[in-house]
Structures are given as structure tokens and as C-alpha cells.
N, C-alpha and C positions, 0 to 999 in steps of 0.2 A: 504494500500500500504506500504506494509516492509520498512523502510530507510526513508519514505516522500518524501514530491514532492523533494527536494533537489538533493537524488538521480537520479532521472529519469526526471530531470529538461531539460536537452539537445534533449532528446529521443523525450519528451512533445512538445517540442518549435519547432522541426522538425514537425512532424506531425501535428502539429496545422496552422504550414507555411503552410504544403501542402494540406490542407485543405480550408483554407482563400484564397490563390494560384487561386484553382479551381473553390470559389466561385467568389473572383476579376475578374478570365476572364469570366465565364458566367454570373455574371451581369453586364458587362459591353456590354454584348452584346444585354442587357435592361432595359439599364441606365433609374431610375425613372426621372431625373430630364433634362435628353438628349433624349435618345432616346423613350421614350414612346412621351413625348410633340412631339414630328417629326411627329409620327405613329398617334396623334388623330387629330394635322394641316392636314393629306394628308388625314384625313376620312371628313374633313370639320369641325372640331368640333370651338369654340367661345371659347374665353378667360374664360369664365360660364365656359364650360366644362372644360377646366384644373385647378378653380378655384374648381370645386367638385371635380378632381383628388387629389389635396393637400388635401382638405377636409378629402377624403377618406383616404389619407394616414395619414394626422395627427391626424385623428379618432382613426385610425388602427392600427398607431407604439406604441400609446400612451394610450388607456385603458385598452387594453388589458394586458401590463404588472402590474396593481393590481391585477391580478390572478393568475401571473407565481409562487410567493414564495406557496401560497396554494395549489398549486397542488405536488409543490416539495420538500419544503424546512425541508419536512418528510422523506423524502427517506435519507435511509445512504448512498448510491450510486448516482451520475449523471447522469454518463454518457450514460447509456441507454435511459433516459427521454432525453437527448441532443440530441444524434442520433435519436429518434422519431422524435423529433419536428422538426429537421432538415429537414427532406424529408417533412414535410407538404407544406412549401413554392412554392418546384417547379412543384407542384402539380398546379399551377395556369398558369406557363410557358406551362406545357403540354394543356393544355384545352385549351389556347390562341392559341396555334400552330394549335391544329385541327380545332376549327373554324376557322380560319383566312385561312389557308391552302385548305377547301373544304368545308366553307360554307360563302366565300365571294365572287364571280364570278365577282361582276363589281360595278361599282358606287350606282345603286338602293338597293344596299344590307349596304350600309357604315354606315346609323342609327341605324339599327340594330348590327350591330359590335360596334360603340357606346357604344350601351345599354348591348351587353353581355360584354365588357370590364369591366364595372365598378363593377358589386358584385364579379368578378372574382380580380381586384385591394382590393376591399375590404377582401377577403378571403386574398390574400397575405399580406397587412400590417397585419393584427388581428395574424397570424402568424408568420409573424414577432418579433409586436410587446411580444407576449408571450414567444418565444424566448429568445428576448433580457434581460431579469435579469436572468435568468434560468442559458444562456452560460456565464456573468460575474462570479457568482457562479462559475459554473464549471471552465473557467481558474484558479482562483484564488486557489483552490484545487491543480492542475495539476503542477504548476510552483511554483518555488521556492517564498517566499517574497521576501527578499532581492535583487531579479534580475526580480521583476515581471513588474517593467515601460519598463525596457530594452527589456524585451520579447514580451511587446503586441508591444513595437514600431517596435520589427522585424517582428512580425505578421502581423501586419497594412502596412508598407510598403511594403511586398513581395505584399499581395494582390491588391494594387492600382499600383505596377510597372507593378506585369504580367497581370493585367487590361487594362491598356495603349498598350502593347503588342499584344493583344489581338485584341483589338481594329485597330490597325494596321494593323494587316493580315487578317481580315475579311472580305474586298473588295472583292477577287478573288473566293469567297465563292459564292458569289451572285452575282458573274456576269451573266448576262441574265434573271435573277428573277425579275418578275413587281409585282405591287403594287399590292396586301397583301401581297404575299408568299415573298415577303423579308424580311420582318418584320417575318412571319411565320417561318422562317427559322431560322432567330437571335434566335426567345423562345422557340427553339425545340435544338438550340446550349447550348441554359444557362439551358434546363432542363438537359440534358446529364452533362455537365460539373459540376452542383451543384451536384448532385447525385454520381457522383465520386467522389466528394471530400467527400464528406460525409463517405464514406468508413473508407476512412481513419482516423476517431477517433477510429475507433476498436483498435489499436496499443497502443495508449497510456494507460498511467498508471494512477489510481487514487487511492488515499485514502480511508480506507472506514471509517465511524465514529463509534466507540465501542456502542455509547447509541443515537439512533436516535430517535429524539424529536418527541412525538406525533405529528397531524396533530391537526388544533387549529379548536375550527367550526366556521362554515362561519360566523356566526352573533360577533362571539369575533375577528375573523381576518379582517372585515372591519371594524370592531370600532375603531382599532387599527389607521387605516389609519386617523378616526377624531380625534382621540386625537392627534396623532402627526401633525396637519397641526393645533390643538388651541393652543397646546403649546410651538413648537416651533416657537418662531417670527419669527426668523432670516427666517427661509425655507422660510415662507408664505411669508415676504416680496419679495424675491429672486423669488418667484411666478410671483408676480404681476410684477416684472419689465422683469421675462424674457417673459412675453406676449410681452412686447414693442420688444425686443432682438431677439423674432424667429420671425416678421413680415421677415425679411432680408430671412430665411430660406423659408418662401413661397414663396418670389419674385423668388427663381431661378428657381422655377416651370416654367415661364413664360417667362425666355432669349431665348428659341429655338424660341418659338412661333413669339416673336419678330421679330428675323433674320427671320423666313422664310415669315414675311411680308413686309418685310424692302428690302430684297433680296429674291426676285421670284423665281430667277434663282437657289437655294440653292439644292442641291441634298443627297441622303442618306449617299453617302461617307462622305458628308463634313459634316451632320450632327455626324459621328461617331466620324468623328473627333473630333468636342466638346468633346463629352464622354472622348478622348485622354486627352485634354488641361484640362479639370477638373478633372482626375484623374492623371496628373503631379502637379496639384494645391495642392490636396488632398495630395499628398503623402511628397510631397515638405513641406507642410504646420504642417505636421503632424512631423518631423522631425523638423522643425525649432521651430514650437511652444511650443511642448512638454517640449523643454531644454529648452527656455527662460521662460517657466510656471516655471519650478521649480526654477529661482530666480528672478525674477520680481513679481510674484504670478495671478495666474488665472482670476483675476479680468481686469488685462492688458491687458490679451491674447483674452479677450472679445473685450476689447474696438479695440483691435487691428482688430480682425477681424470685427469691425462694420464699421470699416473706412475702410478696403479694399473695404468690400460689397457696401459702397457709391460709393469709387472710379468703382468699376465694372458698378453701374448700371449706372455711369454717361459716362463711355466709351462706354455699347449699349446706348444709347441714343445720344451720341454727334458722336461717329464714328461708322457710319453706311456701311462700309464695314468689309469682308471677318475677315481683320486680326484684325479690332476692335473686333469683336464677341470673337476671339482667344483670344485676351488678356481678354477679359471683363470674358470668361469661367475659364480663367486662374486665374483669382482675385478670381471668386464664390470659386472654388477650395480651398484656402487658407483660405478663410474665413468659410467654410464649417468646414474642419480641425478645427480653433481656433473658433468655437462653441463648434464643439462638445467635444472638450478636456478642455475647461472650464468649458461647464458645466459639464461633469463628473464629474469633481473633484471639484467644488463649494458644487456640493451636497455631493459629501464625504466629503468637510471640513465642511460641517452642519451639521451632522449625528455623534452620539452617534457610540459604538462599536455594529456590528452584525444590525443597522439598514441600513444601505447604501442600499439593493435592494428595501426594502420597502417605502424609502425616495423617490430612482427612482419612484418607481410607483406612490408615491404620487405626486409628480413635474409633472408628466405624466398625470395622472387622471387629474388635477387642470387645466390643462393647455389645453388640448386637446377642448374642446368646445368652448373657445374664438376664439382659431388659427385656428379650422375649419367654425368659420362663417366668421374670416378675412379674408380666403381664396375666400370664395366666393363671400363677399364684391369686393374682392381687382380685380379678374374675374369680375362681372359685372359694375365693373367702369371703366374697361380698355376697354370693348368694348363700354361704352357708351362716356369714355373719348378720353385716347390715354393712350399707356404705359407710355411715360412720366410723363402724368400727374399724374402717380397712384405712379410709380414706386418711383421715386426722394423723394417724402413727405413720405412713407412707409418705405423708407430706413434711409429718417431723423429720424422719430419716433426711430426707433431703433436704433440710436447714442445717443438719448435723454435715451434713458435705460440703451446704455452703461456706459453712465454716471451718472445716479444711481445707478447701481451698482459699480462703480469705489466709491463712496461716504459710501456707505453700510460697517458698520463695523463685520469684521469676526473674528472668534474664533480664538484660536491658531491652528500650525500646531500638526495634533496628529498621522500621520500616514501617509507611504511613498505616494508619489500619482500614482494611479492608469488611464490606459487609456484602452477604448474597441477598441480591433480589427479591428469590423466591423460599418463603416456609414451605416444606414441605405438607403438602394439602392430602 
């Protein structure tokens, strides 16, 4: 790319908005952590089953990116590998729509919709998560350095504002639609809408690299991954305590499910609404943490969010109406944000130059197997217990990490910090 990102800095950040834009409103219109838990409560599904939905999601967002640098990080060019991988996700939204659409007819059918949901969730996170270090890569290419926090934080806001938006106008959509096809309707809205946005990276500009690195083979490019989790302490420790850290991230699998046993009466609109209140949280959070990260330091903006996530879960638990759920969606929200922009950027202050995707994948790999058997611990204690009893002691656990890592000594600062786009939905 003639000039570098520099030049074509504005052009990039445009079309990367309206990109994120498109995805923000059609996943919001199936929300992993809102509206799917809705969609498996009206199939009858058990706290179990959305305990193996996080399972599957945190399987999925999370091994799969050990493979993303190996398949790309050869190429002199991205963006075409980014626009592939991109259409593979809503490739699960279409297949969702058509069975749900005309091969769920009544209640005797809803285990079976069950059981196709899940390798069909599982195909989405593994894409996902493959994805995810792929498109870090690519921004960073496309955008200037010097203005690249400023850019994802435009990118990330645009996509969580016209999310909410979205979310908004979607009532009149599905007026007179019963149960499946309204559902079927949402993931036939967010395959449309992902796929358009997708377009839209054709426009932009990239760099290409004069001398592209051979591809390494598979047996030196996983090794790579052991060596780096013996010899850097600092990561591995940062490991074991953000297991304590994402317990908070699976509990919000399980706030819908809560409200719609808590309040009966709970209907589809006001489940979107959620989806609303926790992408204002998100975006809200995502603005105010980002700037206090860079002078407080990341380690904060963890603990910060670990004490919202208490205050949330102890708002559904103690105000069990309408507008408690509101606020308590509202906190996940914020605290969602100051995860995930802490951890990003913890692992980039851990990380050597040129390692940060592979450091992701390693945090990732390391971490993926504990969080998805706590998931399904943390489901089958809540229907043998109460959500209280699971919730409250799961959310301490992870103030006790926030606070090991508040203790945790880190490197210097070596380079501006970086934030992604996209929460994984």
C-alpha cells in the first residue's frame, strides 16, 4: 500500500465502522449472552444446557485461535483471508433460520432443536474464534499506529451504538410471529446484515509486505506455543489467575435465564431489550475504561470490572423485578467492556515484539478447558442449587483474582495500547 496505513488511515476507519456497524446490528439481533439464553429457556432447556452453551462457546472462541497465525501469518496480504473467514460465521445464523423456520412445528419437536443448536453454536464460536487474531493482525496493518486506540475505540463504539439501535426497532418486525419463527426471523436478520457488512472490506487499503515469511510446520509452530507459556512466568501466572477472572464472564450466560424464572410473565421484546441495556453497558464501558486504562493501568480496569460484575449479580439476585434485571444487564455491560480491554492489553504488556497474536492464542488454549468444565459445573449447581447460591460465591472467586492480579508485578510500558473492535457475541 503506497504512502502506509497513514495515508488511507481515514478511508480504513470509515469502512471498518461500517463494517462493525453491520455486524453490531445483526448480532445483536442474537445476542450470545441475551438473546440465545431466551431462545433455549422457551425450548425448555436446564441451567446444564446453557452451562454447555458457554462450554461451547468458550471451547470455541478460545482454541481455535492457536491456529489462526499458521494458516496466515505467511501471507503478504490479509485481507482476503479476513473477508473468507468472515462469511464463515453466518453461515450458522442461516442453518439456524431454516430449521427453526420449517422444521420446528410445535413443542414435540423443541429437543431436537436443542440438539441441532449446539454443533451448529459450536461451528460459530471455532469461527469465531479463528477469526479473532487473524482480524487484530489485519487492523493493525490498515490504521495508522499512532491513532490506532482512537480508531478501534470508534470502531467498537459505532458497532455496540447501532446494536442498541437495532435492537430497538426490531419489535415491529415480529409482530404476529410465535414461537420459533421469531427467533427464526432474528438469525435470518443477522445473516443478511453480517454478510453486508462484510462487503464492505473490499474498499479498504492494505499494505502488502516486500518479503513474506515462510509458513513454519506445524510441529515447530506448536512448540513455539510451549516454550513460550515455560518461559514466560509473568503470562502463565496471568493464566492461572485469569481462570479465577472469567468465572464473572460465564455467569452472564445465565442472567436471562434467571429473569425469565424469576418473572414468568417476561416476553421476547423485553428480552431484547437486555440485549439494549448490555450493549449501552458495553459501549459506555468501553469509552470510559479504555481512557482510564491508559492512566490508572489495566490491572485496575480489571478489578474495576470485577466489582461491577459482583454489584450486577447481586442486583438479579436481590431485585427481582423488570428494572432490577435492567440495571443488573447494565453493570454485565461495563464489566464485559473492562475484561475485555484489560485483558487485551495485559497480554500485550506481557508479550515480546511480533508475539502478541501468539501470546492470545496461548492465554486462549491454556484457559479454554478449565472455563468450559466451570461452565458446566457452575449449570449443574444452579439447577441442583438456586442461582444464588452458585452465582454470589463464582463472582467472589473472581474479585479474589482481581486481586491477584492487582498484586502481580508487570513489565514496563513498551508500546501504545491496543483495543479489538469486536466482543465476542
Amino acid at each position: 500500500m503506497t504512502g502506509g496505513p497513514a495515508k488511507y488511515h481515514r478511508r480504513n476507519v470509515l469502512f471498518l465502522s461500517i463494517v462493525e456497524i453491520f455486524w453490531g446490528v445483526g448480532l445483536s439481533f442474537s445476542h450470545a449472552r441475551a438473546v440465545l439464553p431466551a431462545y433455549l429457556a422457551d425450548l425448555g432447556a436446564t441451567n446444564l444446557m446453557l452451562g454447555v452453551l458457554s462450554a461451547i462457546w468458550v471451547l470455541g472462541s478460545s482454541v481455535p485461535q492457536a491456529f489462526s497465525a499458521y494458516f496466515t501469518e505467511h501471507l503478504p496480504t490479509k485481507k482476503r483471508a479476513v473477508m473468507l473467514i468472515h462469511f464463515l460465521p453466518p453461515l450458522a445464523w442461516l442453518a439456524l433460520f431454516v430449521y427453526n423456520y420449517y422444521f420446528v412445528p410445535g413443542p414435540g419437536s423443541y429437543a431436537a432443536a436443542m440438539i441441532f443448536f449446539l454443533p451448529v453454536m459450536a461451528f460459530y464460536a471455532c469461527s469465531l474464534g479463528l477469526l479473532l487474531p487473524v482480524y487484530l493482525s489485519f487492523l493493525s496493518r490498515v490504521v495508522s499506529e499512532d491513532r490506532r486506540g482512537r480508531a478501534f475505540g470508534t470502531i467498537f463504539s459505532a458497532q455496540c451504538i447501532f446494536g442498541a439501535w437495532a435492537v430497538c426497532c426490531v419489535g415491529f418486525l415480529l409482530a404476529g410471529r410465535v414461537f420459533p419463527k421469531n427467533y427464526a426471523f432474528l438469525f435470518l436478520l443477522t445473516f443478511l446484515a453480517v454478510c453486508v457488512g462484510n462487503l464492505f472490506f473490499a474498499p479498504i487499503k492494505e499494505r502488502r509486505d516486500v518479503l513474506a515469511r515462510p509458513r513454519k510446520r506445524a510441529g515447530a509452530y506448536f512448540r513455539s506455543f510451549v516454550v513460550t507459556f515455560l518461559r514466560n512466568h509473568k503470562l502463565r501466572r496471568y493464566v492461572l489467575v485469569r481462570l479465577l477472572i472469567a468465572l464473572n464472564m460465564v455467569l452472564v450466560f445465565f442472567y436471562v435465564k434467571h429473569a425469565k424464572n424469576v418473572l414468568p410473565g417476561l416476553d421476547a421484546a423485553q428480552v431484547r431489550y437486555f440485549v439494549v441495556f448490555l450493549l449501552i453497558g458495553q459501549s459506555s464501558g468501553n469509552l470510559v475504561f479504555g481512557r482510564l486504562g491508559d492512566r490508572v493501568g489495566f490491572r485496575a480496569i480489571a478489578a474495576a470490572g470485577a466489582a461491577l460484575m459482583l454489584c450486577a449479580t447481586g442486583a438479579a439476585v436481590a431485585l427481582q423485578t423488570l428494572a432490577g434485571f435492567y440495571l443488573a444487564m447494565t453493570a454485565a455491560g461495563f464489566y464485559l467492556a473492562a475484561d475485555w480491554i484489560s485483558h487485551l492489553n495485559i497480554v500485550l504488556r506481557l508479550s515480546g515484539e511480533g508475539e502478541q497474536t501468539r501470546n492470545l492464542g496461548v492465554v486462549g488454549l491454556a484457559t479454554s478447558l478449565p472455563l468450559a468444565l466451570a461452565s458446566l459445573l457452575v449449570g449443574l449447581l444452579m439447577d441442583r442449587l438456586s442461582f444464588a447460591a452458585v452465582a454470589i460465591p463464582a463472582s467472589g472467586l473472581a474479585g479474589i483474582g482481581a486481586i491477584l492480579l492487582l498484586l502481580m508485578k508487570m513489565p514496563g510500558k513498551k508500546k501504545p495500547v491496543q483495543r479489538l473492535p469486536r466482543e465476542l457475541h
